[in-house]
C-alpha positions in Angstrom: 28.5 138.3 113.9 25.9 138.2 111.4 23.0 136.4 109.9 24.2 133.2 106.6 21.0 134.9 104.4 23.1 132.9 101.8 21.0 129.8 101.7 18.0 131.1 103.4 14.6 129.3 102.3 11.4 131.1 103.7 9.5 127.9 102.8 10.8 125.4 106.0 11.2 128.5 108.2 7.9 129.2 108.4 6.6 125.3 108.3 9.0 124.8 111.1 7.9 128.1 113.0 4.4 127.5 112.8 4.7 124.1 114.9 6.6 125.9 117.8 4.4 126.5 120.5 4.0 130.2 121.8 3.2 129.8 125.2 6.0 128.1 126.1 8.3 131.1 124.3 6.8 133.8 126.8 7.4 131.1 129.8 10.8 130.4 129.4 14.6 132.3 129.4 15.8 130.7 126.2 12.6 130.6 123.8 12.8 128.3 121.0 12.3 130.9 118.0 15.8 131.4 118.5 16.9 128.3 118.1 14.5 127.8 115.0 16.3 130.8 113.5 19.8 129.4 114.0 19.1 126.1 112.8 17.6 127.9 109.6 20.2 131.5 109.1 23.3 130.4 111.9 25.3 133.2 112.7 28.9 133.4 111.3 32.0 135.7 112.4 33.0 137.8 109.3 36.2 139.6 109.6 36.1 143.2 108.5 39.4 143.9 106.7 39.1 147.3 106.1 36.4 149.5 107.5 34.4 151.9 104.7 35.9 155.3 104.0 33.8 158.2 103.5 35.8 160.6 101.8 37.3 157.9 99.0 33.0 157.6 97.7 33.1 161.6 96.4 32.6 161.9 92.6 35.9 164.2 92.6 38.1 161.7 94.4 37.1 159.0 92.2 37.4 161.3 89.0 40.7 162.0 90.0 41.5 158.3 90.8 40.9 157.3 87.3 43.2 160.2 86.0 45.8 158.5 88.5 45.5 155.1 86.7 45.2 156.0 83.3 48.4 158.7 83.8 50.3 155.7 85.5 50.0 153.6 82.6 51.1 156.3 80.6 53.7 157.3 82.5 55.6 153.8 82.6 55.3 153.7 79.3 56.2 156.9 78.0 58.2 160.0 78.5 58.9 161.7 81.9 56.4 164.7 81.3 53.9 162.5 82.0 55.3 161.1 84.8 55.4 164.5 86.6 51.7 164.8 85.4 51.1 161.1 87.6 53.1 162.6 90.6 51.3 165.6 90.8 47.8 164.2 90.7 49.1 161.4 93.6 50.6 164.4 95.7 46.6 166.0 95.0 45.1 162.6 96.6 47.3 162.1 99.0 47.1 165.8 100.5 43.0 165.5 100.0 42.8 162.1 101.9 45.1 163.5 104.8 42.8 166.6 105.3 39.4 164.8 104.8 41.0 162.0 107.6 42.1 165.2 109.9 38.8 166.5 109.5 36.5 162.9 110.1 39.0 162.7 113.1 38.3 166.0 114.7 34.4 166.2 113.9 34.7 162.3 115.8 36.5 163.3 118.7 35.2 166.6 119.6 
């Protein structure tokens, strides 16, 4: 769960922090500068759909990424030379993905 930092206003925070009483947070189990900080950021539940990949943020995986996608629009609308060309830079990804994966997994659980 995080923080809505959205529609955060500092401005009626800090008015409506500065009236809470101090004492009373160091007394009690549930103080109330909680409270004042969900009424003002509430949490929410956001969903992660995919979780960040390390090895797909290298300057060389992107590089070739873009030669993917401009050889796949070449290739569907050309000749079958540059097809081969597409394939062979996909089989590169694809075997450079598997290995940095193998590797992330065996650093993680050793």
């Amino acid at each position: 769960m995080i923080r809505d930092e959205k529609r955060f206003d500092n401005k009626p925070f800090i008015n409506y922090f500065s009236t809470l009483p101090f004492n009373m947070i160091y007394s009690t189990g549930d103080p109330d500068h909680k409270s004042c900080l969900d009424r003002h950021s509430p949490l929410q539940k956001m969903k992660l759909t995919r979780p960040p990949v390390p090895w797909l943020n290298s300057e060389d995986m992107r590089q070739l990424q873009t030669e993917r996608n401009k050889l796949r629009y070449l290739a569907h609308k050309t000749l079958d030379v540059i097809g081969q060309a597409f394939r062979d830079i996909w089989n590169r990804i694809k075997t450079i993905v598997k290995t940095m994966f193998a590797k992330l997994f065996t650093t993680f659980f050793t």
